[in-house]
N, C-alpha and C positions, 0 to 999 in steps of 0.2 A: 671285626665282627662284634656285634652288642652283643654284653652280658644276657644272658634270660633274667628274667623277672620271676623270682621266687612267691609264689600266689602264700598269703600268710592266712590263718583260719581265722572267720568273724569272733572276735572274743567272745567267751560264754559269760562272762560276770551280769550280774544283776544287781539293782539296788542303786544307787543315786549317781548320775554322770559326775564324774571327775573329768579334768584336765587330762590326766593320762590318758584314763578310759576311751575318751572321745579320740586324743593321738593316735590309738591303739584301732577304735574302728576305721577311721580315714584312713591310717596306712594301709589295714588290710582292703577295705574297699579300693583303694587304688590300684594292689597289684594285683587283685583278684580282676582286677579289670586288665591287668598287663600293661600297665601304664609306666612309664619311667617317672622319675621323681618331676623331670625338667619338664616332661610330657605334660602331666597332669597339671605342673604348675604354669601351662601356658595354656593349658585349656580351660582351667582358673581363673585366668589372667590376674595371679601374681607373682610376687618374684619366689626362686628357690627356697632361697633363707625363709621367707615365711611359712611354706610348703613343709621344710623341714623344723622350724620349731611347734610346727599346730602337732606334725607328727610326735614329734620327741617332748613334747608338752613344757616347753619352756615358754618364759615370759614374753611381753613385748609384741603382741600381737593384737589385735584391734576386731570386737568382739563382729563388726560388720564384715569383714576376712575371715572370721573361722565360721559364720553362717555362709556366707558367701562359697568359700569350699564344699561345704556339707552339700548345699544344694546343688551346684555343678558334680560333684560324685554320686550325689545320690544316695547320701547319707542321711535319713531320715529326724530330724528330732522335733521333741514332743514337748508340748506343756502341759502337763494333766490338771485342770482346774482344781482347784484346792475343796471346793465345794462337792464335787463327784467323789473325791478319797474321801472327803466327813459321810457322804451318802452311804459309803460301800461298807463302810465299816457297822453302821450303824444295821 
């Protein structure tokens, strides 16, 4: 019998994507989706090992792979134009 998938909460942090950060939403968007690691990294289409260092925010991964994941999860990210943050502020 498979293990259950423990659903982990969307992190609350705010303030500039890090390496971890982004590890930290992808895993939880994954098992919030009830996905296995292998699961998800075949509906990714890459391998484990990569699945698991985007998660655990190690090196050696190839930044078209960690967009590539995001999009097939469903993990959203943004570029806020630099010129809109000088607008808002002003």
């Amino acid at each position: 019998m498979a293990n259950k998938i423990k659903s982990l909460p969307t992190p609350k942090d705010k303030g500039p994507l890090t390496v971890k950060l982004l590890g930290q939403y992808v895993k939880a968007k994954r098992t919030q989706s009830n996905l296995r690691l292998e699961d998800a990294a075949l509906l990714c289409n890459v391998a484990k090992d990569t699945l698991t260092k985007i998660e655990n925010a190690r090196g050696g991964v190839r930044f078209e792979s960690i967009l590539h994941v995001c999009q097939m999860l469903g993990v959203e990210l943004r570029v806020v134009p630099w010129e809109y943050k000088l607008e808002r502020k002003a």
